[in-house]
C-alpha positions as CSV (number, residue, x, y, z in Angstrom):
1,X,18.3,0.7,-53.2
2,X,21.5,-0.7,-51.5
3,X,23.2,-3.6,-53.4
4,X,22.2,-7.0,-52.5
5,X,24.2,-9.0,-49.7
6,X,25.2,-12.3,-50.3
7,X,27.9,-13.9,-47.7
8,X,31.6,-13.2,-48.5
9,X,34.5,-15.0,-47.8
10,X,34.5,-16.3,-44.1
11,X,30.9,-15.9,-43.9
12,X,28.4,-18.5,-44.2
13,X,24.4,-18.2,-44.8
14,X,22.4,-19.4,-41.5
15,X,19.0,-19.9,-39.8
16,X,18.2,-18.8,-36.9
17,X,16.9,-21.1,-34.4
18,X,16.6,-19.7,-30.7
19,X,16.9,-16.5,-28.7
20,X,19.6,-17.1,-26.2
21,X,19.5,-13.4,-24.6
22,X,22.3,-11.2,-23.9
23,X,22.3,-10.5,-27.4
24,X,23.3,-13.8,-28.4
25,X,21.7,-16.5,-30.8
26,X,21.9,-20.4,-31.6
27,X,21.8,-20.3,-35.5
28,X,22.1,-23.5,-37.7
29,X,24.7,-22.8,-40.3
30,X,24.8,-24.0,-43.9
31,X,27.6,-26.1,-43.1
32,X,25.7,-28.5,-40.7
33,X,27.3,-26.8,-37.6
34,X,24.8,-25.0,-34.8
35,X,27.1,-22.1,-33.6
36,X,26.1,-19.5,-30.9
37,X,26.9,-15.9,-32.7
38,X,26.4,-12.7,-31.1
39,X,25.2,-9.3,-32.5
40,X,27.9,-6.5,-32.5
41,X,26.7,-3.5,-30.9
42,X,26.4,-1.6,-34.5
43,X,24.0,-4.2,-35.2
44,X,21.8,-4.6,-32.3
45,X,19.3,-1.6,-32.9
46,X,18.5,-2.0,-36.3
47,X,18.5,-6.4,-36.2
48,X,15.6,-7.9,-34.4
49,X,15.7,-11.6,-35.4
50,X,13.4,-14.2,-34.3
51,X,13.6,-17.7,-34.5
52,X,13.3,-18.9,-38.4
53,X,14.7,-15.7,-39.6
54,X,18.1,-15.8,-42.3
55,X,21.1,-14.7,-41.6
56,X,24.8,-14.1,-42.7
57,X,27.0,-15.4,-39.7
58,X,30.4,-14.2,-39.8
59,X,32.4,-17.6,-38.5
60,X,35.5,-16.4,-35.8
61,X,38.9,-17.5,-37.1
62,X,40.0,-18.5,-33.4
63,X,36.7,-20.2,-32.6
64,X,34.8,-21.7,-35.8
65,X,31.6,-22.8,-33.3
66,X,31.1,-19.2,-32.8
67,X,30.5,-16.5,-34.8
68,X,28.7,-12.7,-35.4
69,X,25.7,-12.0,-37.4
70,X,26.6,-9.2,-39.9
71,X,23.1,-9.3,-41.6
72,X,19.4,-9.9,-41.4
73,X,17.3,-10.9,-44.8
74,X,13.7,-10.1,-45.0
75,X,11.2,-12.9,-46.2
76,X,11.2,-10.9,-49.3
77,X,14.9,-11.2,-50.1
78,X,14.2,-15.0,-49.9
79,X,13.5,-15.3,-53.7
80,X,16.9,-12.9,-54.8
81,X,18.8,-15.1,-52.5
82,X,17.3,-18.4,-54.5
83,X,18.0,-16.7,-57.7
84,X,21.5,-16.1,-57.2
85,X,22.7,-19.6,-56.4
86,X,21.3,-20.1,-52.9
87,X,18.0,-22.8,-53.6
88,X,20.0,-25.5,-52.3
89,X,21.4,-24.2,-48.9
90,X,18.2,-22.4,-48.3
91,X,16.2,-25.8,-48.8
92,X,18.7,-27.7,-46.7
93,X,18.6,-25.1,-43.7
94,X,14.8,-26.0,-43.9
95,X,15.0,-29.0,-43.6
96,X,17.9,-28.3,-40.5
97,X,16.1,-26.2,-39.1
């Protein structure tokens, strides 16, 4: 089993609200912000998101609305995720969301 993923430094923990196409998504951030993000090509084949899914959005230094989403959790990671600090944001992206 592969270690955990939590967001690193410049990335922030997101939900995903709509599909925008052309591989590009409008995800509510835990900051408050709604950025577009895209997903890089090494993502795109093994990410299908939908709307309500969780993601980690990598925030662009040179455009902080926008951003790339580096990873996809499962409904099941929800729990590790509350475990390790997360409860709050995850409740407040609910409620965003």
């Amino acid at each position: 089993m592969s270690e955990f993923r939590v967001p690193a430094e410049g990335e922030i923990l997101g939900k995903v609200l709509e599909l925008l196409g052309d591989n590009r998504v409008k995800v509510v951030c835990q900051d408050g912000e709604v950025r577009v993000a895209r997903i890089p090509g090494r993502y795109r084949k093994r990410l299908w998101l939908k709307p309500g899914d969780y993601v980690i959005v990598a925030v662009w230094d040179f455009d902080p609305k926008k951003g790339d989403v580096v990873h996809k959790y499962e409904k099941r990671d929800l729990d590790e995720l509350r475990r390790r600090g997360y409860a709050e944001v995850i409740d407040n992206l609910e409620k965003l969301g």
